[in-house]
N, C-alpha and C positions, 0 to 999 in steps of 0.2 A: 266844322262850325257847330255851335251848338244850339242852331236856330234848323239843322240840315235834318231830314224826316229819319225816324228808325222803322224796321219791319221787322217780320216774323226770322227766323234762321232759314229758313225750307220756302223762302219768296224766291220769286224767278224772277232773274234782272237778265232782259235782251235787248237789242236792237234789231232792226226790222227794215227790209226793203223788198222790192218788186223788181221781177225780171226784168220788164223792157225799161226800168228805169235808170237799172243798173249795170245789164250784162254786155251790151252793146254785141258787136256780131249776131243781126238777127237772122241773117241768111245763111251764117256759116254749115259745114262741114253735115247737107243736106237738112236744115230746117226749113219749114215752111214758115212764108210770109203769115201774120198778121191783122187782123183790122187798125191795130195801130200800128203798124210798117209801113199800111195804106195810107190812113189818116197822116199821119206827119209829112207824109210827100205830096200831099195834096194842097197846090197853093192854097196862102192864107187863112190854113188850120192851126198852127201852132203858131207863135210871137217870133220873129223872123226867122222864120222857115227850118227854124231845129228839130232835129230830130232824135231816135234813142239807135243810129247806125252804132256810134261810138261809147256812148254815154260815160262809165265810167270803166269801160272796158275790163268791168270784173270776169267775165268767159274766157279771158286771157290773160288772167291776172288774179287766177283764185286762191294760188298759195300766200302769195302776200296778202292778198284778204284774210284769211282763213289767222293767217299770223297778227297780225292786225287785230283781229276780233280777241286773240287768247291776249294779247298784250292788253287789252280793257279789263281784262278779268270773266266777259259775259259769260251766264252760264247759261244762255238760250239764244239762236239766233233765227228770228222769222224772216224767210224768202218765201217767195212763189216761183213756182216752174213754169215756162213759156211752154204752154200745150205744144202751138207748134212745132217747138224744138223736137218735142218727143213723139209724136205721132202729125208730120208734115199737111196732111190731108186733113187731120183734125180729129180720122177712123181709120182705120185698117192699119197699113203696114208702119211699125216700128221702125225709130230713127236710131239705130245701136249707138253710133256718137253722142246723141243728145242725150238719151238715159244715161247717158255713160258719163256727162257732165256732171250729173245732178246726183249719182252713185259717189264718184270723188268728192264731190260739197260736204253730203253726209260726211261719209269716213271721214274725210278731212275735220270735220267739226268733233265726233266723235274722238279723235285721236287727238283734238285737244281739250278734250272736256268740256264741249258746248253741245248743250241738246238742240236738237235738230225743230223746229212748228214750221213745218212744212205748209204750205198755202197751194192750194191746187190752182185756184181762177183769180188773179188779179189785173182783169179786164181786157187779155188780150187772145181775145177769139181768135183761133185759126180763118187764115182769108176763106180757105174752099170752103168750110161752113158758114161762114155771114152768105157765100155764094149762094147756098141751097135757106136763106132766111132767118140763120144765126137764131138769137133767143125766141123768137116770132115762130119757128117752125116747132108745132107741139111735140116733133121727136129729139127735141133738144136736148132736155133730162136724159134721156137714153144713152145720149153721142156722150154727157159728160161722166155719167154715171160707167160708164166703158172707159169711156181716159182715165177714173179713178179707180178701178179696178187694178188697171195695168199697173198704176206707180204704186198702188197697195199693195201688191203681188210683187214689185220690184224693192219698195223699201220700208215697209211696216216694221220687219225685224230690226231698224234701226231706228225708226222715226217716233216719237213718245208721242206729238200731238201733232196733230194733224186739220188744218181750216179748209173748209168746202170751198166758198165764196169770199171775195171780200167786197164790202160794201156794196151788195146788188142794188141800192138806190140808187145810186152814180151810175150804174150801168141802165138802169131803168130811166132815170131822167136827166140827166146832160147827155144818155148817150140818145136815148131815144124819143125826147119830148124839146129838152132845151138845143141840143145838135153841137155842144160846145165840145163831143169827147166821141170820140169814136163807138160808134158806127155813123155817128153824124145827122141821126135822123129827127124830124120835127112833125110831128102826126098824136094828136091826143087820142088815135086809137090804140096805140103801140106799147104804153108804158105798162096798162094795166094784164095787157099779155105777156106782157118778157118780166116784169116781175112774177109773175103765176110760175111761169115756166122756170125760173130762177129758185123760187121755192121748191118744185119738184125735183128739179137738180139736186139742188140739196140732199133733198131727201131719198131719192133716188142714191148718192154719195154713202147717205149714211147706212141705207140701208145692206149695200157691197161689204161696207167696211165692217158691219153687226157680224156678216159672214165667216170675214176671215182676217179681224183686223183685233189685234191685241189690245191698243192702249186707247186713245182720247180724239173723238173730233169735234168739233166747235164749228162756229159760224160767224164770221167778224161784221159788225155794222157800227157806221158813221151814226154817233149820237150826237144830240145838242139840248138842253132842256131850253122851251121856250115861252119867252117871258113879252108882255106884251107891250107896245113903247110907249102906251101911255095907259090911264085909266078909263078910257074909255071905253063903252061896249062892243063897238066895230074892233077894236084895237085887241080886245081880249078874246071872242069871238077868233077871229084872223090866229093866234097864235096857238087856240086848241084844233085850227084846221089845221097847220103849220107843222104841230105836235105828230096830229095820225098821220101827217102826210110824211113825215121823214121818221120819227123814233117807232112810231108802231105801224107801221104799213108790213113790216117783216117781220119782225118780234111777236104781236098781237098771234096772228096765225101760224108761229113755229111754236107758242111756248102756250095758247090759251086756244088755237084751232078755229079763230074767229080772223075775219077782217075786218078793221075800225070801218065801224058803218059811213063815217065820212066820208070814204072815198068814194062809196057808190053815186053822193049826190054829190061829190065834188066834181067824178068824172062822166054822168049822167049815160047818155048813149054808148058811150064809147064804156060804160063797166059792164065785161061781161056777168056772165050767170055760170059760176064757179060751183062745178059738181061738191056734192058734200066728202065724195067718198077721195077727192082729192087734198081736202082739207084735212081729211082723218094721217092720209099719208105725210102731210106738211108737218105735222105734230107729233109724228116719232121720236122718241128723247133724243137728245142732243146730251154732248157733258160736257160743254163750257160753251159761255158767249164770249164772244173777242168785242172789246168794249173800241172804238177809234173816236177819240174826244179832242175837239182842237179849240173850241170856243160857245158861246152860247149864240140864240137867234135870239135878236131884239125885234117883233114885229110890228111892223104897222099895215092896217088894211089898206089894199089896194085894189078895189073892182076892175082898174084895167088889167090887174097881172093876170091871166087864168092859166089853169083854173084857178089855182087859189085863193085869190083875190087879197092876198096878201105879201108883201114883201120884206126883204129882211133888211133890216137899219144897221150903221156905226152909232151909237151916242159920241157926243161931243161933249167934253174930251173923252177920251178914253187911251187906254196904251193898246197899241197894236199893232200887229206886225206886217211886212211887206205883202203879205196876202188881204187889209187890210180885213184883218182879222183880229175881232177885239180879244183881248187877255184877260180870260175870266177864270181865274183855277177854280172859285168856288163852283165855278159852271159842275167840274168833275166830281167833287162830293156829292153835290143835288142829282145826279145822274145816277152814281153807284147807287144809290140811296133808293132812289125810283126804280129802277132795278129790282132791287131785294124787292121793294116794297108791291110791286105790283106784278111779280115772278117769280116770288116765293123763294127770291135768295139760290138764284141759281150760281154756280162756279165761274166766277169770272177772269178774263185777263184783259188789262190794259194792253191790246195790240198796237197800237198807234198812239202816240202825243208825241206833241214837239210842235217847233215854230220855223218860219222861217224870216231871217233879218237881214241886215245889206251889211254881211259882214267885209272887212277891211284885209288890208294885205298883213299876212304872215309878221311876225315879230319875234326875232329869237329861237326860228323853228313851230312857233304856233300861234295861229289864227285866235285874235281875242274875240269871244264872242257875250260879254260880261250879260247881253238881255237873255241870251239864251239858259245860261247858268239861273239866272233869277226865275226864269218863265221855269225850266223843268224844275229846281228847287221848292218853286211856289204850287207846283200842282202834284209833286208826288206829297209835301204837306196833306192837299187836298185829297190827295187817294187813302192814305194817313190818318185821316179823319175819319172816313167811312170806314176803314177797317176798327174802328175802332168803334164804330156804332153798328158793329157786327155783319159787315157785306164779306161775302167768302172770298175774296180777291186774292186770287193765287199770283200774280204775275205783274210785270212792267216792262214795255217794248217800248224804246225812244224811237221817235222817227223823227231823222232817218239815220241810219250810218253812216251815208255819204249826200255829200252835196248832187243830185242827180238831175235827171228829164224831168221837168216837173208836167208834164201831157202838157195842154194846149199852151203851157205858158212858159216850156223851154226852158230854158238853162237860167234864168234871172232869177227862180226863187231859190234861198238856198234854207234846205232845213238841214243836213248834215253834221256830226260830230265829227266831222273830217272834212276838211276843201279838197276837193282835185285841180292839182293844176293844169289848167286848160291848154298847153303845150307841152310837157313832161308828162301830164297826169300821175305826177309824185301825187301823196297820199298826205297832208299837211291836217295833225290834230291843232283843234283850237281848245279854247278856255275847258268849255263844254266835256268835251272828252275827257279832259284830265278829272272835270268833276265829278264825271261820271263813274270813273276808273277807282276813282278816290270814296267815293261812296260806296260802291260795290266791296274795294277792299276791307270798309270800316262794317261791311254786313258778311263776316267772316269769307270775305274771296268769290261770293256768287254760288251758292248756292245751286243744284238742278232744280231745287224745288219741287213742290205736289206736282205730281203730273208726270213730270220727266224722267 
């Protein structure tokens, strides 16, 4: 179509998922459980009582995956590895099956000409460390920086990029302030510690990989630019709290070695006193950010919500989707844009975008998903845009590849370029995928792109 975005030759076009949302067999062939193994079997944690036992049964089902992925054309594909899987305990002894899954992933991807962006931590702690106090224990960084050691030691030689974390605010607060996501906890002492510690991780990661690690690692966070829902001063106020509280609580101190002074009076007692020489470590280069953009925050102040004192609005009407999430693509340009502008234009990829809608049954072989086609047509435009007012944007990951466990909300959201059938679990492309497939082909076949 001649309305459909163009890129560079050398952009990298992926799709993207997560272990436990996808791999199902969390126990298998000696893995360790979990915090979300635990979580989902905990009544009335998830939306009736689903869980990621089965999910999309890709652990047993990776050739066809793997074929799957080359029939799209992708020339990247991001997954995260279940710690567990690979190291049971969390430390010490090696799960030989479980690396040995993630060994066939690669090659398999390789031997179809898909580069591998590996994701170390997308949110599922091994149980026997939440045991001993999971992110809250300050030898935390230590335990992850040792898990990434091993898998850089096991698959650097194949792996081009490589992400530490992904979105450590979601593990910081729905896991440990709001309680909606595993680990389940609700303590405003909690959050400003397991972020600290989630930074050090990081850094701790990057600094294994400076060692002995050939190509690229990044750090993926959930952005939103935030806009205030009205003109008022409480309303604008509320939305630069909003701001530090989600787009620079991580960024700010990875990329400038400060923390937005907001959080200290947002979290009062409960912020500790953050050595400087840990700050120094947090701010070690990095060579890409993993950008995850799903929509903007419309705030309005709220003094009951704390800390914050602010909350996030729908406007009326707006389009959006079953997460009742508004659809802003220009959201995405205003973000790349802020980026460059206040980070001096660091290397970016679009790890994450996509939507999820209440798609319909099969037709002819494939699921029509026509909002979805519009949603990601309308925001790679908008990624499109920024590269063209000079954001270094190497990359684009749809999320997701498959309709999967969406955490506490189970199987009803669906963001997938594929349906699973939930009895066969056949693998059914919809609209979306074909479009995807089709744009890919029209940007000469997929590209590896910078990086890969």
């Amino acid at each position: 179509m001649s309305d459909d975005p163009l890129f560079p030759a050398d952009f990298l076009w992926g799709a993207a998922t997560s272990a436990y949302q996808i791999e199902g067999s969390p126990l298998a062939d000696g893995a360790g459980p979990s915090i979300w193994h635990r979580f989902a079997h905990t009544p009335g944690r998830v939306l009736n009582g689903d869980t990621g036992d089965l999910a999309c049964d890709h652990y047993r089902r990776l050739v066809e995956d793997l074929d799957l992925m080359a029939g799209l054309g992708l020339g990247a594909y991001r997954f995260s590895v279940a710690w567990g899987r690979v190291l049971p305990e969390g430390r010490g002894s090696v799960n030989p099956k479980g690396l040995d899954f993630y060994r066939r992933l690669v090659d398999g991807l390789l031997e179809r000409g898909i580069a591998p962006m590996l994701t170390l931590y997308h949110w599922d702690l091994p149980a026997a460390l939440q045991d001993r106090g999971g992110w809250l224990n300050p030898d935390s960084p230590g335990w992850f920086a040792d898990y990434a050691d091993l898998m850089f030691r096991a698959l650097d030689d194949r792996v081009p990029l490589w992400v530490t974390l992904n979105e450590p605010w979601v593990v910081t607060i729905p896991g440990h302030l709001d309680g909606e996501l595993a680990p389940g906890h609700r303590d405003l002492f909690e959050p400003p510690r397991v972020a600290h510690h989630l930074l050090l991780a990081h850094a701790e990661a990057v600094a294994a990989y400076r060692a002995l690690g050939r190509h690229r690692i990044g750090l993926a966070v959930n952005l939103e630019p935030q806009h205030p829902a009205s003109a008022s001063p409480e309303d604008r106020a509320a939305a630069a709290r909003r701001d530090a509280f989600i787009n620079r609580w991580f960024l700010d101190p990875l990329l400038l070695g400060v923390y937005p002074p907001e959080l200290a009076a947002l979290f009062g007692p409960a912020w500790p006193a953050f050595p400087d020489a840990d700050l120094k470590r947090i701010q070690a280069p990095t060579d890409f950010i993993g950008v995850n953009y799903y929509s903007r925050g419309l705030v309005r102040a709220d003094p009951d919500v704390q800390p914050l004192g602010a909350v996030r609005v729908t406007p009326e009407p707006a389009p959006r989707t079953t997460m009742d999430w508004e659809v802003y693509p220009q959201g995405l340009t205003e973000t790349l844009l802020w980026l460059k502008e206040r980070y001096a234009n660091p290397p970016l990829y679009i790890t994450e975008n996509g939507a999820a809608f209440a798609d319909g049954g099969p037709l002819d072989g494939e699921t029509p998903d026509p909002r979805r086609v519009d949603y990601l047509r309308a925001h790679l435009l908008a990624a499109q845009e920024a590269l063209a007012q000079g954001v270094d944007l190497r990359g684009y990951f749809v999320w997701s590849l498959f309709d999967n466990f969406e955490w506490a909300r189970g199987y009803g959201q669906r963001f997938g370029l594929f349906q699973i059938d939930p009895v066969s679990l056949a693998r059914v492309p919809k609209s979306s995928a074909r479009y995807y497939r089709d744009l890919i082909r029209r940007h000469r076949g997929g590209s590896r792109g910078r990086g890969a």
